[in-house]
C-alpha positions as CSV (number, residue, x, y, z in Angstrom):
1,X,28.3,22.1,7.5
2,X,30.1,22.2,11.0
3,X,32.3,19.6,12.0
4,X,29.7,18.3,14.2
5,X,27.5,15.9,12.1
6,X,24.4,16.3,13.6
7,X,21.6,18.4,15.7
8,X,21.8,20.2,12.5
9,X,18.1,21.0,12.9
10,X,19.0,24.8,14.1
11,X,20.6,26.0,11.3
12,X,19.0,23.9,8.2
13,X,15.3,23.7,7.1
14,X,14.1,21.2,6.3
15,X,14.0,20.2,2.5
16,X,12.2,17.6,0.1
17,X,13.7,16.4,-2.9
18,X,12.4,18.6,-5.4
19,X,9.3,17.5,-6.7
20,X,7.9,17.8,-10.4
21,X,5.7,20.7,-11.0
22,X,2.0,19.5,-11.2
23,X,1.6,20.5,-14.9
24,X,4.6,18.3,-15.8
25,X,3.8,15.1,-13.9
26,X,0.0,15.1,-14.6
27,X,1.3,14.3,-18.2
28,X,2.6,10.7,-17.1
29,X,3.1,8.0,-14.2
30,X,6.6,8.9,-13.2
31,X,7.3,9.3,-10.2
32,X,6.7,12.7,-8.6
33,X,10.1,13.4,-6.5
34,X,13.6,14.0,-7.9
35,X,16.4,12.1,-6.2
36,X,18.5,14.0,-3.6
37,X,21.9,14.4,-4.3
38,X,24.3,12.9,-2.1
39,X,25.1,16.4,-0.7
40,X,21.5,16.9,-0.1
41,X,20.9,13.9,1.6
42,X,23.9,14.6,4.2
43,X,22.4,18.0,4.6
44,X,19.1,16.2,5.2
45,X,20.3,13.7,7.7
46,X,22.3,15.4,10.0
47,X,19.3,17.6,11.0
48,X,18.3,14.3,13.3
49,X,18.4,15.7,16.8
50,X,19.9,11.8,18.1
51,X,17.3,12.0,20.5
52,X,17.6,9.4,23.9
53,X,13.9,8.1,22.9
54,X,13.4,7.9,19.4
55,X,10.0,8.3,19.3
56,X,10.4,7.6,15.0
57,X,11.8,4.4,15.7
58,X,9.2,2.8,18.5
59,X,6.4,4.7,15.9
60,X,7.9,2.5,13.2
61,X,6.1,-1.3,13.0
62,X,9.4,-2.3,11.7
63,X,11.2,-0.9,14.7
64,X,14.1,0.9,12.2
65,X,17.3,2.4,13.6
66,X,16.4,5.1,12.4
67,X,18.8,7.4,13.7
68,X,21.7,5.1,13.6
69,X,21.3,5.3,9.6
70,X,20.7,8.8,9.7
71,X,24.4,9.5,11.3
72,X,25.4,7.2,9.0
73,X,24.5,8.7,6.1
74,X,25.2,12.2,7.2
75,X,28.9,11.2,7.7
76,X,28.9,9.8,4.1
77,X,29.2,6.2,5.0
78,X,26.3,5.2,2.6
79,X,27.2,1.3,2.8
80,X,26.5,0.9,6.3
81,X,23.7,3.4,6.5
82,X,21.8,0.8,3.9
83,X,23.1,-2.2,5.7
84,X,21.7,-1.5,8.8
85,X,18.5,-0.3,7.3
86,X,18.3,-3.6,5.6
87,X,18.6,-5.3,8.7
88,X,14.9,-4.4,9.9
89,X,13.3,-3.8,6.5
90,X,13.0,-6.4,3.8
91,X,12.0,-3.2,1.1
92,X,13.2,0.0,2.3
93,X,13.2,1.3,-1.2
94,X,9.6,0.6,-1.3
95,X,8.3,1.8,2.3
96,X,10.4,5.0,1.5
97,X,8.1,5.6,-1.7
98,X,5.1,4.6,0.2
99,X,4.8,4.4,3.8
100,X,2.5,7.5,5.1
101,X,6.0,9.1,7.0
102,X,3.4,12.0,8.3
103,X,1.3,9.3,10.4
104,X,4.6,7.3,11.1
105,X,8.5,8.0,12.0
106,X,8.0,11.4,10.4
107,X,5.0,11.7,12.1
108,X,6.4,11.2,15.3
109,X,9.9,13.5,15.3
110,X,11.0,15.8,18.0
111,X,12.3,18.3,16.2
112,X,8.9,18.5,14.5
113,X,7.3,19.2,17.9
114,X,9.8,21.5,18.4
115,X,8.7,23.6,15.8
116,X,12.0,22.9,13.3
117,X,10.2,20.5,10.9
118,X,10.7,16.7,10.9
119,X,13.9,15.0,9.5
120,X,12.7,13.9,5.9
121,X,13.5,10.2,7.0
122,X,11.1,8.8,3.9
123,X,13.3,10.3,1.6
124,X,16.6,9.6,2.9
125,X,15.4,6.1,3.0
126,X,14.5,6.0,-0.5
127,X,18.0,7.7,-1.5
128,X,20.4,5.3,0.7
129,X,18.6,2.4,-1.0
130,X,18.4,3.2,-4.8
131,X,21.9,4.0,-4.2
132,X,22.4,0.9,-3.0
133,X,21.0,-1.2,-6.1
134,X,22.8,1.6,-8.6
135,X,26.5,0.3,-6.9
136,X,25.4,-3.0,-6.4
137,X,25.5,-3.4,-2.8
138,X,21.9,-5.4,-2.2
139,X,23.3,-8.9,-1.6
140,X,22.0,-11.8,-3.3
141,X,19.4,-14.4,-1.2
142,X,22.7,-17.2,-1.4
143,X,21.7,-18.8,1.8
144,X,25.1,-20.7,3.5
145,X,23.8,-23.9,3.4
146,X,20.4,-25.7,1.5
147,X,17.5,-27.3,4.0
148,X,15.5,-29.7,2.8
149,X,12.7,-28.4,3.9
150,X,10.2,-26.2,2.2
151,X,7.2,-23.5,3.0
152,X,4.6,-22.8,0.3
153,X,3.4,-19.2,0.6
154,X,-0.4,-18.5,-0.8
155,X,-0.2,-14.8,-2.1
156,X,2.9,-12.9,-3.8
157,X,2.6,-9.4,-2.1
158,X,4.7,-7.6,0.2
159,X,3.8,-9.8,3.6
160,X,3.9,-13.0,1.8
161,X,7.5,-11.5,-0.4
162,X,9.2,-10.8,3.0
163,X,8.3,-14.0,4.4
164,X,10.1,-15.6,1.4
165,X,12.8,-13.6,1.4
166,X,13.8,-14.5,5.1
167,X,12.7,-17.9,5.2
168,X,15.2,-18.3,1.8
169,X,18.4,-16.9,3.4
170,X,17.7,-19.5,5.3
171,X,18.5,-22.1,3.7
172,X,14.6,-23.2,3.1
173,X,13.0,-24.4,-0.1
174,X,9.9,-21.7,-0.7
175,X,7.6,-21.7,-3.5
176,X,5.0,-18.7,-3.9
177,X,1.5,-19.4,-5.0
178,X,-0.2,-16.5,-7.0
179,X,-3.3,-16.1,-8.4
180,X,-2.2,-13.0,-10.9
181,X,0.3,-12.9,-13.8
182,X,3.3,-11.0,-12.0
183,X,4.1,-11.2,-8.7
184,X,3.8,-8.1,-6.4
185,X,0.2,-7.9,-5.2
186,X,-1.5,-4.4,-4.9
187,X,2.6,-3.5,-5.2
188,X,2.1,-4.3,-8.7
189,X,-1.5,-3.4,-9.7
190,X,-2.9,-1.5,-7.1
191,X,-0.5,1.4,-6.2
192,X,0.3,3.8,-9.4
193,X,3.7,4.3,-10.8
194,X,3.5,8.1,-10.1
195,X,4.0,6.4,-6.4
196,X,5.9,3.6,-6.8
197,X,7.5,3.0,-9.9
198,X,7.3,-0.8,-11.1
199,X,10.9,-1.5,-12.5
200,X,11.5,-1.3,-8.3
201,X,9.1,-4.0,-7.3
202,X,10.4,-5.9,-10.5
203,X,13.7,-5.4,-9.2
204,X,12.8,-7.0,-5.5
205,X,10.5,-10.1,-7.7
206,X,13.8,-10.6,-9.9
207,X,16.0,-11.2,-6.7
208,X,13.9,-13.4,-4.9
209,X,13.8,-15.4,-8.3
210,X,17.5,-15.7,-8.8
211,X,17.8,-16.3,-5.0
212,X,16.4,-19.8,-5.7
213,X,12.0,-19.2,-5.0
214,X,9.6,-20.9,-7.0
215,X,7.2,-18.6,-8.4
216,X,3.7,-20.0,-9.7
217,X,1.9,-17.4,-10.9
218,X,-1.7,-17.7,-12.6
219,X,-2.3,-20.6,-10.2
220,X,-5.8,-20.1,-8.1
221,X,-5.6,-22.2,-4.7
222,X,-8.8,-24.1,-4.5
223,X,-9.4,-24.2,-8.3
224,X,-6.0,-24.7,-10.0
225,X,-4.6,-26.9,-6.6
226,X,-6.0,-27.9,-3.2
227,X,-5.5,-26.3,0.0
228,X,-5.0,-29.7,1.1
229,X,-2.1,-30.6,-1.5
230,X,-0.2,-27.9,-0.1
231,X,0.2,-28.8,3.2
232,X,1.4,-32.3,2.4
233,X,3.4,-31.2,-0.3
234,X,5.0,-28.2,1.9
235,X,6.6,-27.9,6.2
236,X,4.8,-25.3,6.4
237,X,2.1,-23.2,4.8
238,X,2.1,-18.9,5.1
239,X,-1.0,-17.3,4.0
240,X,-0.5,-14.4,2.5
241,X,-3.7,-13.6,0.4
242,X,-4.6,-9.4,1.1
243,X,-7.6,-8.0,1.4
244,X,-9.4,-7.7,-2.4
245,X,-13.0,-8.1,-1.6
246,X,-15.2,-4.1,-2.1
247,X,-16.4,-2.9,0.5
248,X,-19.1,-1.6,-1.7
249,X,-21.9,0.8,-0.6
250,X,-25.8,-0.1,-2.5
251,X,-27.1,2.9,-3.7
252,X,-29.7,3.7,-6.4
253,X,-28.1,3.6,-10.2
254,X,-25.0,1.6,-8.9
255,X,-25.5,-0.7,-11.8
256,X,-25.0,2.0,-14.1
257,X,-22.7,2.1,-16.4
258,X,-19.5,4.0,-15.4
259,X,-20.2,3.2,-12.0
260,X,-16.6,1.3,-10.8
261,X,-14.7,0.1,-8.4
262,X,-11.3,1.5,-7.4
263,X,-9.4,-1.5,-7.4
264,X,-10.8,-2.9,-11.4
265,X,-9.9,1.3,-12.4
266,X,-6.7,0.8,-10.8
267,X,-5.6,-2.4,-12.3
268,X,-6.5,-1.5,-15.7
269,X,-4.4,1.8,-15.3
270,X,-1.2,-0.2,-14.4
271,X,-1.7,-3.0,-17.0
272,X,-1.6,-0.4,-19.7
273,X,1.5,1.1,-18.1
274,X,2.8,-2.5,-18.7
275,X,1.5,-2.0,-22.3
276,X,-1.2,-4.8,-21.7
277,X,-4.1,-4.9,-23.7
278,X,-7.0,-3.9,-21.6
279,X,-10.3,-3.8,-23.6
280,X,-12.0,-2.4,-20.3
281,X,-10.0,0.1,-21.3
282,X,-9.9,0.7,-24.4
283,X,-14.1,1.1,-24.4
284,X,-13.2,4.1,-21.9
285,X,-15.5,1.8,-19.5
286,X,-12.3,2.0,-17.7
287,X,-10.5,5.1,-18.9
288,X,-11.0,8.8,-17.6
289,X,-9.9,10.6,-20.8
290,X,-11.9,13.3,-21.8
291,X,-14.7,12.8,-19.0
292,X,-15.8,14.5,-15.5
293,X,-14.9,12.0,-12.8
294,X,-16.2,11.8,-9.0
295,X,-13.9,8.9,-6.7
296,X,-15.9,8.5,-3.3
297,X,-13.7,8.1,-0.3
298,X,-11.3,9.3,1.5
299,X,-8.4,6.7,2.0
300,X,-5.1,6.4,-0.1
301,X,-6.7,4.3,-2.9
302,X,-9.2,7.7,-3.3
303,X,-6.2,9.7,-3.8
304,X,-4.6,7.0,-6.4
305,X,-7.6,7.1,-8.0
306,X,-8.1,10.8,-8.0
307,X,-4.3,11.0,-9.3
308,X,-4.4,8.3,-11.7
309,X,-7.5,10.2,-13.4
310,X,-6.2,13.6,-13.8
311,X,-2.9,11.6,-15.4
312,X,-5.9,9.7,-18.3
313,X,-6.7,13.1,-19.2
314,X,-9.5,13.8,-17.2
315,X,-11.7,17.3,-17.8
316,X,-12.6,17.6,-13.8
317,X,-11.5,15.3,-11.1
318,X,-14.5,15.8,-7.5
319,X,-13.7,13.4,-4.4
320,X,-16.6,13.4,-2.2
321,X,-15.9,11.9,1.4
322,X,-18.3,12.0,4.3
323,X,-16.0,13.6,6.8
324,X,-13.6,16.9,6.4
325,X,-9.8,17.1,5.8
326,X,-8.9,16.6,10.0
327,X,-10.7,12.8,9.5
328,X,-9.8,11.5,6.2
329,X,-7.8,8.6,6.7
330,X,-5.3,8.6,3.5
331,X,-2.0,11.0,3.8
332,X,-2.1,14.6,4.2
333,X,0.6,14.6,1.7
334,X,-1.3,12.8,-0.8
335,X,-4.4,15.2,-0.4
336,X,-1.8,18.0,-1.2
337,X,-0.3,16.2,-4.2
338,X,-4.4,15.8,-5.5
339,X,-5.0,19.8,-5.0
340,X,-1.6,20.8,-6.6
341,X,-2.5,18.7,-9.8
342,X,-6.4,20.0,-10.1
343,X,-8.2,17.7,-8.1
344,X,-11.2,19.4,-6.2
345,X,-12.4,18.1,-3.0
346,X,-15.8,18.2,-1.6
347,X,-15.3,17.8,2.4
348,X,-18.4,16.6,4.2
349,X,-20.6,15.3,1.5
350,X,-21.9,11.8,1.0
351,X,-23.3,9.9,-2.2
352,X,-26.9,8.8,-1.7
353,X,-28.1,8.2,-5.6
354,X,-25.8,8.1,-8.9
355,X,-28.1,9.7,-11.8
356,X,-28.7,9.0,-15.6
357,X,-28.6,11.8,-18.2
358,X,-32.4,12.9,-17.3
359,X,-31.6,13.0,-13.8
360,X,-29.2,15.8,-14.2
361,X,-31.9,18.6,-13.6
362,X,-34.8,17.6,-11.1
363,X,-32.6,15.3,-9.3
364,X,-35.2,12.3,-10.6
365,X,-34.3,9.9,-13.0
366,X,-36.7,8.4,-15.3
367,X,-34.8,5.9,-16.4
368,X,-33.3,3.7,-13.5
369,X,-30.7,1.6,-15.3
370,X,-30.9,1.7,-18.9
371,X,-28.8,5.0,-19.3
372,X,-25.1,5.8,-18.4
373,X,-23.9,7.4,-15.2
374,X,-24.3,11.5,-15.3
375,X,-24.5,12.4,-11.9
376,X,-24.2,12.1,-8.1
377,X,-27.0,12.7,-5.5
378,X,-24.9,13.9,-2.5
379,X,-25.9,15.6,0.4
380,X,-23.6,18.1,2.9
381,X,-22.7,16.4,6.1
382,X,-22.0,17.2,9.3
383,X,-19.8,15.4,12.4
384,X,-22.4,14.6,15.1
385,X,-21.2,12.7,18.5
386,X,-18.4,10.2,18.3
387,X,-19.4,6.3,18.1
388,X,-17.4,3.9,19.8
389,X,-14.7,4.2,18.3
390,X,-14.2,7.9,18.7
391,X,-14.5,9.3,15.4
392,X,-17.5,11.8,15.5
393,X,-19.9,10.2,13.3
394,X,-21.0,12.1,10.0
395,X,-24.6,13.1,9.6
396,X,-27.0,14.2,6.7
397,X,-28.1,17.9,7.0
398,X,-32.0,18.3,6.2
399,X,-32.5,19.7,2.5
400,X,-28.8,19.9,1.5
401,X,-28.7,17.6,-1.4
402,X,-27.0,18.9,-4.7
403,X,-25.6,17.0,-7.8
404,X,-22.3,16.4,-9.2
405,X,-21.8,16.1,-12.7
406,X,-20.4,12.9,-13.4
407,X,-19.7,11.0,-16.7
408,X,-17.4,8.4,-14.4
409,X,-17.7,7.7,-10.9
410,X,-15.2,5.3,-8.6
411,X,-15.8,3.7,-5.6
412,X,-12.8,3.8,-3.3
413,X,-14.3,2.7,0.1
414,X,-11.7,0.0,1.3
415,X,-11.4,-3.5,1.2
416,X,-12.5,-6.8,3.2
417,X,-10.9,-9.6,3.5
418,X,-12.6,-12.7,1.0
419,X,-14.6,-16.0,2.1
420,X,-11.2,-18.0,2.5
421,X,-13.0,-20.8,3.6
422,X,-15.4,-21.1,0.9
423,X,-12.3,-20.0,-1.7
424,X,-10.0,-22.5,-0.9
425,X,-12.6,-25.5,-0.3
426,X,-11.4,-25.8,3.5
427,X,-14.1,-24.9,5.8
428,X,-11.8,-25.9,9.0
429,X,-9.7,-22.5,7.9
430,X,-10.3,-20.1,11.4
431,X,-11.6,-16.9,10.7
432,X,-13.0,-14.2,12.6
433,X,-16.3,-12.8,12.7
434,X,-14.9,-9.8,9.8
435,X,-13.7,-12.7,7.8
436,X,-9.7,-12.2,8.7
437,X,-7.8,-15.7,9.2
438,X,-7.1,-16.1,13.1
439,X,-3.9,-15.8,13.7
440,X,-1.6,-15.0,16.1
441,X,0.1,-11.6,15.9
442,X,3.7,-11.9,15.7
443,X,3.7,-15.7,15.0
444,X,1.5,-15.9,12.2
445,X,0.5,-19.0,13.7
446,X,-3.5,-20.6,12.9
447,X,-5.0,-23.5,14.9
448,X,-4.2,-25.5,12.1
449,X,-1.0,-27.3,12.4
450,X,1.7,-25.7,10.4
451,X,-0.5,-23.1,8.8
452,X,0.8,-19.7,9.4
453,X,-1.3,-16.3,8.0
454,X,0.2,-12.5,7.8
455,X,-0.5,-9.2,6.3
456,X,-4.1,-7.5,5.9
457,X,-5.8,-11.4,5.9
458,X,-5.0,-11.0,9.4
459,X,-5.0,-7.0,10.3
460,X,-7.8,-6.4,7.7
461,X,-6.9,-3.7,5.2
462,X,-3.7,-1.9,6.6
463,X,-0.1,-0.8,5.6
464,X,2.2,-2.4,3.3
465,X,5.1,-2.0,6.4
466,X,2.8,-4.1,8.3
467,X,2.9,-6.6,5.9
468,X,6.4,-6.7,5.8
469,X,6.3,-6.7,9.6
470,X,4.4,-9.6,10.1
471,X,6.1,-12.1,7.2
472,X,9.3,-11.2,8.7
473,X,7.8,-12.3,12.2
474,X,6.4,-15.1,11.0
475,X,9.5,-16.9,9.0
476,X,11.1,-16.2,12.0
477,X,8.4,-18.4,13.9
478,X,8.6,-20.9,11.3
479,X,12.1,-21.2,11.5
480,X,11.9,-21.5,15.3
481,X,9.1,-24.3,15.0
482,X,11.5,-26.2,12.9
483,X,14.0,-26.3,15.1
484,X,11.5,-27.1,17.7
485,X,9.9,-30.1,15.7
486,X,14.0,-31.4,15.2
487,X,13.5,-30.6,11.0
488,X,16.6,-28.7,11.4
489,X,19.4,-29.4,13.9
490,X,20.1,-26.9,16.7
491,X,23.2,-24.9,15.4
């Protein structure tokens, strides 16, 4: 390398860590990428062009100095370069696994529109981190001085996490109210480990622990306590629920068996990576082993699906989504991941019936319930005009319908936000018309005094960054509104 650290774009390609081959990582949930070497990584960063506008950066929601850490790293100071990425991100080990780079910062890199190819900033990310935990440079939450003041915080995933995390350096008292059996959220049981590994979610759950949060974990809000209780027993309450309701689609022989949801198929798959016992499971109710399996959708829990199937021992893995490759909404990177490992996609095709066993042939079923799954009614699709939201809407073309062969079928079509009010027995919760809590952005605050929301109950099903965005915003708004209420003294 030249002596000059950077604008190394002109003489180095770009490179990803190397990743497994497909026949080797479609035997387990590892993750897919090797680590880069420290060598590597210099190489890597120092092809940052240190643009004047940083069009990564402002395309980041967490706003990271991007290529301030970059330099850093690429002049071997690996310390700082994880300091100051630590400064704007709560979990840069885990939005370097997961965040879609190719819609983001990566998304948005000069040199990329320059025709060099962008600075692999998700994997740098991930490297100055881990190396960070292996030498033991992620500080403890040891705040300077204890409050006594506390914040309860409905919902253990990534928003509600980061909330706790800042508002505990603090110096505040925070407890975390969660309705599963390890903390985490969709972090835990939603995203596969061939993505995100869980000993490095464990690892974020385990400091927040020994930082000094309370963790209640099997503990339902509503049933198990009161919505009520917790604002007089807390400052302040954050919530922090998710989204975890279906969005579900009603077509003939959806009470079939083998018929699923993503999320149920999901969770199953990561409890028995746990080493759970999962009867759903062990049935094969919830198991793709030995069976031809159809997901429906096109988003990122399609492609976990899709993934996590081939990886259960799958004979064929079909996605069916309604629009073509330009308009799917999960990561181009994951639809490459998919094809590598075996998964074939059908582009512009939509479900209209799921079949039983007799159905297979005449595409009529005889039996409407009583029998297994066997097959999917789909028709070819094509993009008509664009609705109001722009996206060119998808229509049926006459006398296209065909069948799928399917002895398991997931439904990965999104998720919607749950009846909060009805949940937590508080009818005076705001919500909007889609269900999300009202809330101001970058407060978190609700018309409810003290009450603060963040994350997808707010957004609606988005980003796990965003999540981290907003519980950073909104301890910082709590904080603030303490100050402002004279619960803490004005330093």
């Amino acid at each position: 390398m030249s002596e000059q650290p950077m604008l190394q774009f002109v003489s180095l390609n770009r490179e990803m860590p190397k990743k497994r081959s497909a026949g080797e990582r479609s035997q387990d949930f590892n993750e897919i990428y090797a680590e880069f070497a420290r060598k590597k990584a210099a190489q890597q960063a120092s092809r940052c062009s240190q643009c004047g506008v940083p069009y990564c950066q402002t395309h980041c929601p967490l706003h990271n100095n991007i290529p301030d850490w970059l330099k850093l790293t690429a002049e071997g100071r690996l310390r700082e370069a994880y300091e100051l990425s630590q400064q704007t991100n709560t979990f840069p080990e885990i939005c370097g696994r997961i965040c879609p780079q190719d819609r983001l910062c990566e998304g948005n890199c000069v040199i990329e529109s320059a025709g060099h190819g962008t600075v692999t900033i998700g994997a740098v990310e991930k490297y100055i981190t881990d190396k960070a935990w292996e030498e033991g440079w992620v500080q403890s939450l040891n705040p300077v001085v204890e409050l006594n003041h506390s914040v309860g915080i409905i919902g253990a995933g990534p928003g509600g996490m980061a909330a706790a995390d800042r508002l505990r350096r603090a110096g505040i008292q925070v407890t975390i109210y969660d309705r599963y059996d390890r903390a985490g959220g969709l972090l835990t049981y939603g995203i596969p480990g061939f993505k995100l590994e869980k000993d490095v979610v464990i690892k974020r759950n385990d400091q927040l622990l020994k930082g000094g949060i309370n963790l209640e974990l099997n503990c339902n809000v509503g049933l198990d306590i009161s919505f009520n209780d917790l604002r007089e027993k807390h400052d302040a309450l954050i919530v922090a629920t998710g989204v975890y309701k279906i969005r579900d689609i009603d077509l003939p022989g959806s009470e079939r068996s083998g018929v699923v949801q993503a999320l149920d198929y999901l969770t199953a798959s990561n409890r028995v990576n746990f080493g759970d016992q999962v009867d759903a499971f062990e049935s094969g109710e919830l198991n793709a082993k030995d069976k031809k399996v159809v997901v429906i959708g096109g988003g990122d829990t399609a492609m976990d699906c899709l993934r996590t199937a081939v990886r259960q021992g799958a004979t064929s893995v079909k996605c069916i989504y309604r629009r073509d490759r330009e308009n799917m909404p999960g990561s181009q990177r994951e639809v490459q991941n998919a094809e590598e490992e075996g998964v074939i996609f059908d582009w512009l095709s939509a479900p209209n019936e799921f079949l039983g066993e007799h159905g297979i042939t005449n595409i009529v079923d005889i039996d409407n319930s009583s029998t297994p799954v066997h097959g999917v009614v789909a028709n070819k699709m094509r993009l008509g005009s664009p609705d109001a939201t722009g996206r060119r809407v998808p229509e049926a073309i006459e006398g296209s319908a065909y069948v799928e062969e399917a002895e398991l079928v997931i439904k990965a079509l999104g998720f919607e936000p749950e009846d909060l009010p009805s949940l937590f027995d508080h009818p005076e919760l705001p919500v909007t018309r889609w269900g999300t809590i009202k809330a101001e952005f970058e407060t978190g605050r609700t018309k409810l005094e003290n009450v603060y929301a963040v994350g997808d109950i707010v957004r609606g099903a988005s980003l796990v960054v965003w999540a981290i965005r907003d519980g950073r915003d909104t301890a910082d708004a709590i904080l603030n509104d303490l100050k402002s209420r004279n619960a803490i003294a004005a330093e």
